[in-house]
N, CA, C and O atoms as a GROMACS GRO file, in nm:
protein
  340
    1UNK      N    1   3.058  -2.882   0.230
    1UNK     CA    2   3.106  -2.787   0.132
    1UNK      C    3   3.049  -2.649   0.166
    1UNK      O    4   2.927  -2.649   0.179
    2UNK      N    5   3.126  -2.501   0.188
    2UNK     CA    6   3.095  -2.418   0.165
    2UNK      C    7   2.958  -2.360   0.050
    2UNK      O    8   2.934  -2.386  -0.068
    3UNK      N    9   2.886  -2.261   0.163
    3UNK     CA   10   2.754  -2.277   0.072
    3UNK      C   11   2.794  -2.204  -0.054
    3UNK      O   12   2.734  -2.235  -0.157
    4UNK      N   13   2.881  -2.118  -0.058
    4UNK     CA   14   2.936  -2.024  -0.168
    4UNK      C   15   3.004  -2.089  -0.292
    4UNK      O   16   3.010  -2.057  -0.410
    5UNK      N   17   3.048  -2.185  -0.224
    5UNK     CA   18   3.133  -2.291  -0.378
    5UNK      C   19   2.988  -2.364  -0.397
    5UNK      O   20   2.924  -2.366  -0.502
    6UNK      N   21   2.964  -2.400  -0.322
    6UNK     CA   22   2.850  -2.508  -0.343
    6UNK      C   23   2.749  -2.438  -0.520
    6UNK      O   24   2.722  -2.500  -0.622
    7UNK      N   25   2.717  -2.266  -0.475
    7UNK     CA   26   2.644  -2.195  -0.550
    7UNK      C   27   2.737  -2.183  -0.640
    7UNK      O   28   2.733  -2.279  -0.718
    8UNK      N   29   2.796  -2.129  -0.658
    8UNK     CA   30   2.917  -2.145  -0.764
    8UNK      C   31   2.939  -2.212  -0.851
    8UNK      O   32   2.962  -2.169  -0.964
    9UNK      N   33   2.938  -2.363  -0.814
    9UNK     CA   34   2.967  -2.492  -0.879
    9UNK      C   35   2.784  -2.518  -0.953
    9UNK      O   36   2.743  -2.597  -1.039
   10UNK      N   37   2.721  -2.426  -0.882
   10UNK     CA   38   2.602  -2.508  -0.940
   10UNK      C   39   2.592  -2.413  -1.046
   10UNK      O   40   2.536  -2.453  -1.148
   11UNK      N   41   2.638  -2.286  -1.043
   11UNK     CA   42   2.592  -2.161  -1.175
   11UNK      C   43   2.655  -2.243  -1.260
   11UNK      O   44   2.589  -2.293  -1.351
   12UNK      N   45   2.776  -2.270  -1.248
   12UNK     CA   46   2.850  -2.345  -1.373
   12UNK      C   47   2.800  -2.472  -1.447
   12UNK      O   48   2.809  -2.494  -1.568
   13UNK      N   49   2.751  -2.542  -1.361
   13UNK     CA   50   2.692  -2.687  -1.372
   13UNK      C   51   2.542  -2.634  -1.469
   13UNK      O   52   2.516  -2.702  -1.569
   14UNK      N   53   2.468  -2.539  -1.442
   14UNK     CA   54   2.363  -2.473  -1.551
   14UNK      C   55   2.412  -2.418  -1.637
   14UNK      O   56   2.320  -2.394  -1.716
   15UNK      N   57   2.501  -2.380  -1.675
   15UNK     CA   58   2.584  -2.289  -1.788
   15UNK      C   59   2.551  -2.340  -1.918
   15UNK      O   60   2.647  -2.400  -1.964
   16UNK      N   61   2.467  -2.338  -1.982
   16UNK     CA   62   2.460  -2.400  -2.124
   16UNK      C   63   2.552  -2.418  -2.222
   16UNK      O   64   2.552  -2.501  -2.314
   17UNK      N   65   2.644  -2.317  -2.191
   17UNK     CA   66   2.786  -2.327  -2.254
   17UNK      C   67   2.902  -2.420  -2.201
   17UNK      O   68   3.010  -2.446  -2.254
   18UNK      N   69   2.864  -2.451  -2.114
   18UNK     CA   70   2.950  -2.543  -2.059
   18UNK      C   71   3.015  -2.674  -2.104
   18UNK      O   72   2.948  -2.777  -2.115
   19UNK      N   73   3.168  -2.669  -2.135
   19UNK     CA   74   3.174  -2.815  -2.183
   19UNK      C   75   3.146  -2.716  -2.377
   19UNK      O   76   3.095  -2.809  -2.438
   20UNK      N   77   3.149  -2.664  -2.422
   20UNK     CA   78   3.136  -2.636  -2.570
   20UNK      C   79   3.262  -2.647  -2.619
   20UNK      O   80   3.351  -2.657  -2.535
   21UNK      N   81   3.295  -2.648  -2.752
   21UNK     CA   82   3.390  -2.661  -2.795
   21UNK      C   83   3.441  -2.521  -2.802
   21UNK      O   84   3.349  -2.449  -2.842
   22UNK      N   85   3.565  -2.442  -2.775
   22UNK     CA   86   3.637  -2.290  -2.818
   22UNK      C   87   3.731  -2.355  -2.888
   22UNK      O   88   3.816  -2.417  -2.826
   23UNK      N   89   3.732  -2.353  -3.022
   23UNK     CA   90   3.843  -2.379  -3.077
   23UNK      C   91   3.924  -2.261  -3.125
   23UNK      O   92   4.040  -2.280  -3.163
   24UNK      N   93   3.858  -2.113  -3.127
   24UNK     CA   94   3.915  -1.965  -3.118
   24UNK      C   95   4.010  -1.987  -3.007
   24UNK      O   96   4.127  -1.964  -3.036
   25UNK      N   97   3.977  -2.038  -2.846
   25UNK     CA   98   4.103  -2.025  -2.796
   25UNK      C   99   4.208  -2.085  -2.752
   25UNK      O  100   4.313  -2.050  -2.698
   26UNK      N  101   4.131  -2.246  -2.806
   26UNK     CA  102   4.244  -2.319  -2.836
   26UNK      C  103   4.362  -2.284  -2.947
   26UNK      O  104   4.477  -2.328  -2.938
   27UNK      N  105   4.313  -2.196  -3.055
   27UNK     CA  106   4.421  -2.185  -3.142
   27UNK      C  107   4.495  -2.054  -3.068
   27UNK      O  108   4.616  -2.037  -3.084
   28UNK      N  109   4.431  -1.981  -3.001
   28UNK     CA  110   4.504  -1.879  -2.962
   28UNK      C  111   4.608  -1.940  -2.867
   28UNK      O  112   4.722  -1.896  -2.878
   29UNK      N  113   4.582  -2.038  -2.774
   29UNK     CA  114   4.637  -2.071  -2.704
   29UNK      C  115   4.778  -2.139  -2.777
   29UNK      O  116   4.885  -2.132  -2.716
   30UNK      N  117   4.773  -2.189  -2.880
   30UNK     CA  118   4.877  -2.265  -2.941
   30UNK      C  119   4.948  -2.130  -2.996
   30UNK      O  120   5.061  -2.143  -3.042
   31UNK      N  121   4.893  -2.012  -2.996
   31UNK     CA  122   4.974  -1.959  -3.050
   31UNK      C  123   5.117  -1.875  -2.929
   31UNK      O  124   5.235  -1.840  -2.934
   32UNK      N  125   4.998  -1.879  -2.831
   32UNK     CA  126   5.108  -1.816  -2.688
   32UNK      C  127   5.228  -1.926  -2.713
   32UNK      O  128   5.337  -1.889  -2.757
   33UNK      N  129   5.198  -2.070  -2.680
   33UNK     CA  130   5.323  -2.160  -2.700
   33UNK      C  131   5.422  -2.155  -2.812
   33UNK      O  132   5.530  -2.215  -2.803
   34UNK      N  133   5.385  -2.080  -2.927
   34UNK     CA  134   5.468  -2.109  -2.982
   34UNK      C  135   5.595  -2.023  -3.055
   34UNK      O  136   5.585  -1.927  -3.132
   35UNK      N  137   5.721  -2.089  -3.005
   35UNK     CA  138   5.820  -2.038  -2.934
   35UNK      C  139   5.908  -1.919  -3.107
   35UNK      O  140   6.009  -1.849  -3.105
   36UNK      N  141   5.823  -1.943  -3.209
   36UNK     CA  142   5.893  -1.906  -3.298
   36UNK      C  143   5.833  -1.771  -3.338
   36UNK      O  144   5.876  -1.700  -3.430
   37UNK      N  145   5.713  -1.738  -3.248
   37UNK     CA  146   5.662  -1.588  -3.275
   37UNK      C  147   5.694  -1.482  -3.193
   37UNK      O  148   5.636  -1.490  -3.085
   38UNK      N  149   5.782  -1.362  -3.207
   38UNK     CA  150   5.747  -1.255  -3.142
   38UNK      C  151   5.664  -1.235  -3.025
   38UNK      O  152   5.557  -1.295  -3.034
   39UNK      N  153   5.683  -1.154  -2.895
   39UNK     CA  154   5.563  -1.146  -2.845
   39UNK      C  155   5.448  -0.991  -2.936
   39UNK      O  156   5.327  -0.975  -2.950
   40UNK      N  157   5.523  -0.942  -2.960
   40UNK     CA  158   5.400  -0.840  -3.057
   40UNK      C  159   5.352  -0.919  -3.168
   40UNK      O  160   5.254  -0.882  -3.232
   41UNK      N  161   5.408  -1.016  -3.192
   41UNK     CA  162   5.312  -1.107  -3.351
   41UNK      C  163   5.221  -1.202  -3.267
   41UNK      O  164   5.125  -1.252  -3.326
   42UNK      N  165   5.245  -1.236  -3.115
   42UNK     CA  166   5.149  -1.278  -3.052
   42UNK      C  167   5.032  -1.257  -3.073
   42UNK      O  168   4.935  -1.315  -3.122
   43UNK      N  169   5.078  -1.087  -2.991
   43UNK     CA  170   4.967  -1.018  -2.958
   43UNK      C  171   4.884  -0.941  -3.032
   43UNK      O  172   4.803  -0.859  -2.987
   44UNK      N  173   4.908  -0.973  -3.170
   44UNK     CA  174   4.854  -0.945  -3.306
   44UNK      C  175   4.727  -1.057  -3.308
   44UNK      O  176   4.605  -1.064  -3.294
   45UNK      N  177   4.853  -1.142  -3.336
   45UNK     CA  178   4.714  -1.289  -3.402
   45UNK      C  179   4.611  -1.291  -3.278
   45UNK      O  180   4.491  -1.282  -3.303
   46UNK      N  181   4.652  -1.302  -3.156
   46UNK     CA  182   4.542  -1.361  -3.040
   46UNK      C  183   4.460  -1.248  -3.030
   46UNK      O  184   4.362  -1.256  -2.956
   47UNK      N  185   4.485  -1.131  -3.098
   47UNK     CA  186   4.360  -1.018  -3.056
   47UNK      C  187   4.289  -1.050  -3.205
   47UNK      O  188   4.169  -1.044  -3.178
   48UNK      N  189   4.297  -1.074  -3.313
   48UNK     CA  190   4.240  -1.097  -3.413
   48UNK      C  191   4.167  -1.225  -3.379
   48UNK      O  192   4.053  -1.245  -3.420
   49UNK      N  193   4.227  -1.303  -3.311
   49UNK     CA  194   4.090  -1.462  -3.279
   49UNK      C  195   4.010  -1.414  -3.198
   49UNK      O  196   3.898  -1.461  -3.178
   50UNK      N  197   4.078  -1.267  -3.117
   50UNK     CA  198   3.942  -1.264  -3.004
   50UNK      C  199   3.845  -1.136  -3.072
   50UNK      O  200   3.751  -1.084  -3.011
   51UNK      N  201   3.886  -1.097  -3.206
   51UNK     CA  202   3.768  -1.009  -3.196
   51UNK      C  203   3.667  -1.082  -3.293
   51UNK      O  204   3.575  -1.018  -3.343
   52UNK      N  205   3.687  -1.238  -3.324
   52UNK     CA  206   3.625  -1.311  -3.416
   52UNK      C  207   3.531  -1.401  -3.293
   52UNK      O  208   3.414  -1.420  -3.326
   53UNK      N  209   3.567  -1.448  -3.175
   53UNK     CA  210   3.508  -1.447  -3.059
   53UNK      C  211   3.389  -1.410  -3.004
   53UNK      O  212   3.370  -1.290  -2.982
   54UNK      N  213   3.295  -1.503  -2.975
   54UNK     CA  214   3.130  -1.479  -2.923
   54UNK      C  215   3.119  -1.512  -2.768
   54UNK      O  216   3.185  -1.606  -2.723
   55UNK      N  217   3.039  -1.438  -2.689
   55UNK     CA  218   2.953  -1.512  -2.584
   55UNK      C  219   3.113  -1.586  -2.462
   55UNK      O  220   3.216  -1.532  -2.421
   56UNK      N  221   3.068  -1.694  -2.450
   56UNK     CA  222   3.173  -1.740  -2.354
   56UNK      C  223   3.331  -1.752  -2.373
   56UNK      O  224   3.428  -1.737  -2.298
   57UNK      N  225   3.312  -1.788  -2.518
   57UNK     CA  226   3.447  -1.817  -2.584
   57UNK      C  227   3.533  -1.667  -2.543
   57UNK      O  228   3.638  -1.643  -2.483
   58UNK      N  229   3.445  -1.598  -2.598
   58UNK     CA  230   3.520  -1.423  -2.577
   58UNK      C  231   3.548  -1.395  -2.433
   58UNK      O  232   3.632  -1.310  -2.404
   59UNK      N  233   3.480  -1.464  -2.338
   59UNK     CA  234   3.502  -1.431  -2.164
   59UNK      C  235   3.660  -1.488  -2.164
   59UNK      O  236   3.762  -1.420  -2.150
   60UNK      N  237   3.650  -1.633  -2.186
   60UNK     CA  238   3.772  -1.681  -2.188
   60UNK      C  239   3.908  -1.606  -2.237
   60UNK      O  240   4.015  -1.625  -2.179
   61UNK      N  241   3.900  -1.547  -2.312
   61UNK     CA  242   4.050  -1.495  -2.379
   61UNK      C  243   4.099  -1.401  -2.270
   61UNK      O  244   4.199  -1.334  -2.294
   62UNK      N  245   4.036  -1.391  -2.151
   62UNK     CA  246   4.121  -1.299  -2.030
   62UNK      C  247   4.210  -1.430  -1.977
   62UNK      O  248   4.301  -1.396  -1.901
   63UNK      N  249   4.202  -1.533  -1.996
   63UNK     CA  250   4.244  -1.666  -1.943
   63UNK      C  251   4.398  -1.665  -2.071
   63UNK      O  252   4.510  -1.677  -2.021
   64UNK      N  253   4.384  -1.649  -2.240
   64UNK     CA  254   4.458  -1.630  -2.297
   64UNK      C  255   4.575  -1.516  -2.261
   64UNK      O  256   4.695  -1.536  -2.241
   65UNK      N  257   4.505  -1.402  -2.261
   65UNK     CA  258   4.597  -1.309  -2.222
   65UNK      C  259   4.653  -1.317  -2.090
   65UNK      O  260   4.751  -1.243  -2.081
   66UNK      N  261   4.635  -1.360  -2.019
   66UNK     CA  262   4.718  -1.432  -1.870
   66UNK      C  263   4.801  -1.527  -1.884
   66UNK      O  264   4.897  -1.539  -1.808
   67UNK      N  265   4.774  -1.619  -1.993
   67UNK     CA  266   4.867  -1.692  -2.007
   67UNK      C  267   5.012  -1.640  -2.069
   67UNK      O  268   5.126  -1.661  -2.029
   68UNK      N  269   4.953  -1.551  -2.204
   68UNK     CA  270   5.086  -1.502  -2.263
   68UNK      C  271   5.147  -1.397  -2.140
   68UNK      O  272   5.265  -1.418  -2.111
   69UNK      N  273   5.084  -1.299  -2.074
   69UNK     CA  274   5.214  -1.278  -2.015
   69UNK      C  275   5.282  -1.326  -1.915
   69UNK      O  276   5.375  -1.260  -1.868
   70UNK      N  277   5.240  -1.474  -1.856
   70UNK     CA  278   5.303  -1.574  -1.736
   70UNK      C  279   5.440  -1.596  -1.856
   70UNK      O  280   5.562  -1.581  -1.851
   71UNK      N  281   5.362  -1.630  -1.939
   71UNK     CA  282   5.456  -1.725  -2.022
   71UNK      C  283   5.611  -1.680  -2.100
   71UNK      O  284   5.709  -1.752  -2.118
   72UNK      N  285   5.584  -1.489  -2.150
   72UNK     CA  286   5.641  -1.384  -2.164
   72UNK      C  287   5.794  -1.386  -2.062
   72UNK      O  288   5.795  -1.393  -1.939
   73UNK      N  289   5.886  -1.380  -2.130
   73UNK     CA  290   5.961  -1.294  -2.044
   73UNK      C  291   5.947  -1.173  -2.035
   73UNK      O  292   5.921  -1.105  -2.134
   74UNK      N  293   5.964  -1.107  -1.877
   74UNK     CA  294   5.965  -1.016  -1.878
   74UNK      C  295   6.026  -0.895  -1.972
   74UNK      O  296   5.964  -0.801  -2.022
   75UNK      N  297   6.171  -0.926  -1.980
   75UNK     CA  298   6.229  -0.838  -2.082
   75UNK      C  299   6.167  -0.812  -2.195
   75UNK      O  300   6.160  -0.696  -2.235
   76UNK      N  301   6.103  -0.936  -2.279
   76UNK     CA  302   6.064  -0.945  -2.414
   76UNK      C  303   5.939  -0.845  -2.373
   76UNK      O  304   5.934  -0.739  -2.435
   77UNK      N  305   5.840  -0.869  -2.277
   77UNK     CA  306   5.760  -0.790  -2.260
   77UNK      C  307   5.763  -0.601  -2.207
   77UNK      O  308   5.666  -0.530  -2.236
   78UNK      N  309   5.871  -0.549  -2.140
   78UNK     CA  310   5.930  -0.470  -2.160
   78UNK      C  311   5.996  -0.362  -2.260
   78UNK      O  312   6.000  -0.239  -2.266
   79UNK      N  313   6.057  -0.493  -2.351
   79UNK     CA  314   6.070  -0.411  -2.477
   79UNK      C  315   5.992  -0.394  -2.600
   79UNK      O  316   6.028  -0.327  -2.697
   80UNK      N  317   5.869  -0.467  -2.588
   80UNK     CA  318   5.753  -0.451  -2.708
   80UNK      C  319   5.699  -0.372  -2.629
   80UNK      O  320   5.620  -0.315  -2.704
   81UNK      N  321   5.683  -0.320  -2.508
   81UNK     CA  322   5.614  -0.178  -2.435
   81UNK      C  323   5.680  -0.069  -2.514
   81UNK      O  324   5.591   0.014  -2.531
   82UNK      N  325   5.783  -0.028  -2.567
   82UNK     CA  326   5.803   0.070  -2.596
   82UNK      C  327   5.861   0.063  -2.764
   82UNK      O  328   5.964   0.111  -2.811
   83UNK      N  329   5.775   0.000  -2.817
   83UNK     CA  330   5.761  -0.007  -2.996
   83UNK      C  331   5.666   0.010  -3.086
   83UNK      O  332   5.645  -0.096  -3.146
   84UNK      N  333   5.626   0.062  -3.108
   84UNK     CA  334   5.505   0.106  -3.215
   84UNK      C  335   5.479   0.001  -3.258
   84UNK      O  336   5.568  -0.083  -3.265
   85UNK      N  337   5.361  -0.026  -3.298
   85UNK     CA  338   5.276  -0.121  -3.326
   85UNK      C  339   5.241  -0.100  -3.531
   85UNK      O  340   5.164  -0.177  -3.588
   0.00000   0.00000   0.00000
């Protein structure tokens, strides 16, 4: 194994947080899926779980926000670019 993953795998493997429960972004996450919200009512609720968000849980929500815009159509994302909030 590469000595670089090797170190890598071991920072993580000490992580005290590791393995904790985020249930902040598990709900955020249910909220990217779900197909009956807006993407601006998304991006409402999931910034409100992340400013309730501590410590690792809060690292993670760059993992949330990557997901919603994979998940985003482009267009939909396009046209909440140019709508007031």
């Amino acid at each position: 194994m590469d000595k670089t993953l090797a170190a890598m795998l071991a920072r993580a493997d000490a992580d005290p947080e590791q393995g904790l429960p985020t249930p902040l972004v598990d709900a955020a996450l249910v909220i990217v899926n779900d197909k009956t919200l807006s993407y601006i009512e998304k991006q409402r609720q999931i910034d409100t779980l992340q400013q309730q968000a501590k410590g690792r849980e809060q690292e993670l929500f760059g993992e949330v926000w990557e997901s919603l815009q994979v998940i985003t159509p482009l267009e939909e994302i396009t046209a909440a670019d140019g709508k007031p909030e």
